[in-house]
N, C-alpha and C positions, 0 to 999 in steps of 0.2 A: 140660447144663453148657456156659456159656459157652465160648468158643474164643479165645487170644490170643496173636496173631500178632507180630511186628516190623517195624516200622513200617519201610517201604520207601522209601528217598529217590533221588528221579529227579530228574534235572538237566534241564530243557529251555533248549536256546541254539540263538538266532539265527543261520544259518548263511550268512552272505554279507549280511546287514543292509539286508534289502528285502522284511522282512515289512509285509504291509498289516493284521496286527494288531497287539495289546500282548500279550507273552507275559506279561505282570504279572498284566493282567486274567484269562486265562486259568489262569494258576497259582493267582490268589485262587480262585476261579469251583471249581475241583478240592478244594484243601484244605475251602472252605465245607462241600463237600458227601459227607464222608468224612475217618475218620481211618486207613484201614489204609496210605494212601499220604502221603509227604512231599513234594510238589514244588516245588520253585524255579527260579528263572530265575538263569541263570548269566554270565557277559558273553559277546560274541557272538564269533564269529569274522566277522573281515572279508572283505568280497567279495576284496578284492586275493588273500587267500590261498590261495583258491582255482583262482587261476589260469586261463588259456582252456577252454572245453569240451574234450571228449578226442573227439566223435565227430558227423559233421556238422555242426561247428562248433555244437551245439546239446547235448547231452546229456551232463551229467557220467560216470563210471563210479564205482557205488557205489564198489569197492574202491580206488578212490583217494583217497575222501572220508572214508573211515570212518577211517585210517590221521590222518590231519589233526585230526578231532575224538578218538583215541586219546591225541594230544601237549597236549592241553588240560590247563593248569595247575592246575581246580579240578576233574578226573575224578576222582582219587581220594577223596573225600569224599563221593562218591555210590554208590551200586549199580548203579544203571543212567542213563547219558544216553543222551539223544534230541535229535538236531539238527533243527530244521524250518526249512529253507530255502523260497526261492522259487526255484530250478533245477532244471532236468529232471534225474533222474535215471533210469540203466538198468544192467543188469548184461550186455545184448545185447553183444557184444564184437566180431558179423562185419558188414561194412559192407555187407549182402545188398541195400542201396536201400531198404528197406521202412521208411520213414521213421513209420508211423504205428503202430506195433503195438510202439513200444519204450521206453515211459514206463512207469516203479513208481511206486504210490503210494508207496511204503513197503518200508525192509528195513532187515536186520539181521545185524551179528557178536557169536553170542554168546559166542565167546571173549573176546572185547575188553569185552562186554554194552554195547555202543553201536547205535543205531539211529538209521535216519535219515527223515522223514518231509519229501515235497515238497507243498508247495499253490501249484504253476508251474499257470500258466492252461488247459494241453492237461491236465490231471488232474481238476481243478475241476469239468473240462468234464461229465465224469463224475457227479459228486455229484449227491445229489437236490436239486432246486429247491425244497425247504422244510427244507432243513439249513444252518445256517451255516458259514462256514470254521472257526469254533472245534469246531462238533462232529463235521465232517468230520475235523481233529485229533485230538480227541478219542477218535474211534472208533478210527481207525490206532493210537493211543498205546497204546492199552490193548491190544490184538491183540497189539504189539509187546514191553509190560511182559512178558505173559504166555508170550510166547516167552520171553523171557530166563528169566523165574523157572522154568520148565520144563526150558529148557535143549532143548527140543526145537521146531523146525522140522519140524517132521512134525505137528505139530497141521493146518496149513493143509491143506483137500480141496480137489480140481479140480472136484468136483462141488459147485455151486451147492446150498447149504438155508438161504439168508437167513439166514446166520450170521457170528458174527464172524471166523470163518477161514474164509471162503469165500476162493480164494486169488484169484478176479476176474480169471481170464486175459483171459475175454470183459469187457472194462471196463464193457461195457453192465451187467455184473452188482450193480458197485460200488453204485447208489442204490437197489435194492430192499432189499439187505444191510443197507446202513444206515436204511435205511427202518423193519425188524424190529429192528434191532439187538438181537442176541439172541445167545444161546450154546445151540447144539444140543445133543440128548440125548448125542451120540454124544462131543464136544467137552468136556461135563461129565465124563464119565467120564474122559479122558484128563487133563484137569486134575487133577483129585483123585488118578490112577494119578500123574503128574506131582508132588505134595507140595503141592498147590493146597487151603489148608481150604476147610472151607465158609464160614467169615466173609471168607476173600477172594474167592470165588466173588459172594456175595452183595453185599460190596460192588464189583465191577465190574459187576454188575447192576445197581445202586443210579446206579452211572456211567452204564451203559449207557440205564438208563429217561430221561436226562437229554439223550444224543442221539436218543431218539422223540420228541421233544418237537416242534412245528410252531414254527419260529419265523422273524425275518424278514416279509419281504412276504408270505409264504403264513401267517400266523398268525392264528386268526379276528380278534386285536383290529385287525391291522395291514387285513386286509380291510374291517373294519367300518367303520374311520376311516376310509378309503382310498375308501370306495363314493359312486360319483354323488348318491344319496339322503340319506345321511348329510352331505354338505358342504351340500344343498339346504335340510335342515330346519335345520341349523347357522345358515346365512342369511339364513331367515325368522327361525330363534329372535334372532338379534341386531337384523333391522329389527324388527322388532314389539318388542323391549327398548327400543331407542334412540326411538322413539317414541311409546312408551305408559310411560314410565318414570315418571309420573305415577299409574299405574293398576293395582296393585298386586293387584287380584283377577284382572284377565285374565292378568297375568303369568303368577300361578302356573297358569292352566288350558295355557297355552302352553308349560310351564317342561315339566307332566305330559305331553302331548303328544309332546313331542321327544324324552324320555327313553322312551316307549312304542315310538316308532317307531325309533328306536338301538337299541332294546335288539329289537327284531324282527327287524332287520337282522344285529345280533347273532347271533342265534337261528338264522337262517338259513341263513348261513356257518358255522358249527359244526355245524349238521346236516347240511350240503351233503356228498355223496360225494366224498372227494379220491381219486385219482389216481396 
């Protein structure tokens, strides 16, 4: 027997307005691909508002962030927002020196059910090299959703299983995670303990299968296009067009040829071992 849920609407806004994406495109790109979630783009909060960093002249403190996008005019009309800045953020409070070990990707009050998600360049740095910043979002997002609708912070383990609540103390851990992008056995179970159905389960899998996805410069098509060999025969295929364009049977032996040798290179990089 089918299972049905209410449609969950999440607010995502621009938090300081020096995103290098479109959160538009990102919110289409989500509803396309799923109906258990509602998401929109809300208007942004301004950098001014935000005021100077609180620590090292460089890292905001969540808890004074979250408080800011709390006072947001169109929160109540949502279930859950999610702010995606481009500032560091940390919840580190002691000024120990340790400048490198105090970046979150990602956190949340779910009192308030607002979250806040950073794609600042020291975070990024993290991500796998064949993820884009939308599915690096992406994947926080959902993590995030799923705290809220649980209500529980305790989903997150210290212990690494290429899962989506691996908590990623060791940040090195971050792009394998995403890599799998996946929900552990042990994580399922809590969700569903949690009031998690299985049609929401499924469709954050449905999400999730969408940051596995190879895309970017590491995608076979962007390789194929992208390869020495492939521009070489491209080359030939246009000098031998532009000079035999009178001769209409060699064409097509030339035409077959390129598209054999494309399509091998093709072949190639998709069977190739990634990394």
């Amino acid at each position: 027997m089918m299972e049905f849920i209410d449609m969950v609407k999440v607010a995502l806004v621009d938090v300081g307005e020096h995103l290098p994406i479109r959160l538009g495109t990102l919110v289409d790109t989500l509803n396309f691909m799923q109906s258990a979630y509602l998401f929109c783009e809300i208007s942004s909060v301004p950098c001014d508002v935000l005021g100077e960093p609180d620590l090292h002249f460089q890292w905001y403190y969540i808890d004074r962030l979250i408080p800011i996008l709390a006072t947001h005019h169109e929160k109540s009309s949502y279930d859950i927002l999610v702010g995606i800045t481009h500032v560091r953020i940390t919840r580190e409070m002691q000024d120990d020196g340790d400048i490198y070990n105090k970046d979150y990707f990602s956190d949340s009050e779910i009192k308030d059910k607002i979250s806040l998600i950073t794609i600042n360049h020291n975070v990024l740095a993290f991500n796998s090299k064949r993820k884009t910043i939308d599915q690096y979002i992406v994947f926080c997002l959902m993590s995030e959703i799923l705290i809220h609708r649980t209500k529980n912070k305790g989903l997150y383990h210290a212990i690494s299983k290429l899962c989506l609540f691996d908590e990623c103390i060791d940040r090195a851990s971050f792009a394998p995670s995403i890599e799998q992008s996946q929900i552990c056995i042990g994580c399922r179970a809590n969700l569903k303990q949690g009031g998690i159905s299985n049609t929401e389960i499924i469709t954050v899998e449905k999400i999730l299968s969408w940051c596995r996805k190879v895309t970017g410069t590491h995608s076979t098509f962007a390789k194929t296009f992208n390869d020495p060999v492939t521009s070489l025969v491209f080359g030939v295929f246009l000098g031998w067009l532009s000079q035999n364009f009178i001769s209409p049977g060699r064409f097509v032996y030339v035409t077959f040829a390129s598209i054999a040798i494309v399509a091998g290179i093709f072949l190639f990089h998709s069977k190739a071992p990634r990394h």
